[in-house]
N, C-alpha and C positions, 0 to 999 in steps of 0.2 A: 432762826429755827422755825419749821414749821411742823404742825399737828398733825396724829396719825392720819387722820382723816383726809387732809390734803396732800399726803405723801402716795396714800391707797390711789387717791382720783389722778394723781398721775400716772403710776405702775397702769391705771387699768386705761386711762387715755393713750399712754403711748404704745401699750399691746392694742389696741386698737388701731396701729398704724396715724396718729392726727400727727400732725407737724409738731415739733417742738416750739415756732415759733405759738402756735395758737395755745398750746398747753401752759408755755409762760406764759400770755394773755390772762387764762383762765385761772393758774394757782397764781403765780407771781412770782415763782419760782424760776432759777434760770437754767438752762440747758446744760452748767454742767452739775448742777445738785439733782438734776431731774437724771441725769449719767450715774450719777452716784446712787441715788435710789436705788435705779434699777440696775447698777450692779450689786451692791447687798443683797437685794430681795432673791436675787437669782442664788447668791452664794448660801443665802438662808434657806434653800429651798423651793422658792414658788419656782413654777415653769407653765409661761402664760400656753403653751402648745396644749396642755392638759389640762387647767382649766384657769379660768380667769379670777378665780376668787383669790380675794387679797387678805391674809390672816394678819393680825395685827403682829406676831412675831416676824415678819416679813419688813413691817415698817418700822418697826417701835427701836428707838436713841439707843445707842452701846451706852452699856455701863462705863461711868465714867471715874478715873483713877481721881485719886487727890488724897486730902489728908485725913485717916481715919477719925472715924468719930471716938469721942472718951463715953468709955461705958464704964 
C-alpha cells in the first residue's frame, strides 16, 4: 500500500512523460500499480491535458467491503 502523497507524485511524474523505470526508482512503486493509479485517477476524473493538479479524490483507497461493524 502506498500514501496519497506517493500515489499524487506519480500521476504527476508520469503526465510529465519520466520513464516508468525512473518513477519506480523514485516511489518504489511498480509499473503496473503505477498503470493502475493512473487508470483510476483518469476514471475519477483528473485529465493531466487540463491541468496537472492532483486532488486527493483522484488517489485516495476504494472503500473497502468486509464485515459490518455492530452498532
Amino acid at each position: 500500500m502506498y500514501d496519497n502523497a506517493t500515489r499524487a507524485q506519480a500521476l504527476t511524474l508520469k503526465a510529465m512523460n519520466v520513464l516508468s523505470d525512473q518513477i519506480t526508482a523514485i516511489t518504489g512503486m511498480s509499473e503496473r500499480t503505477i498503470r493502475d493509479v493512473w487508470k483510476r485517477a483518469i476514471d475519477r476524473g483528473w485529465n493531466p491535458q487540463q491541468s496537472l493538479k492532483v486532488l486527493d479524490i483522484y488517489v485516495q483507497d476504494a472503500p473497502r467491503s468486509g464485515r459490518p461493524t455492530v452498532q
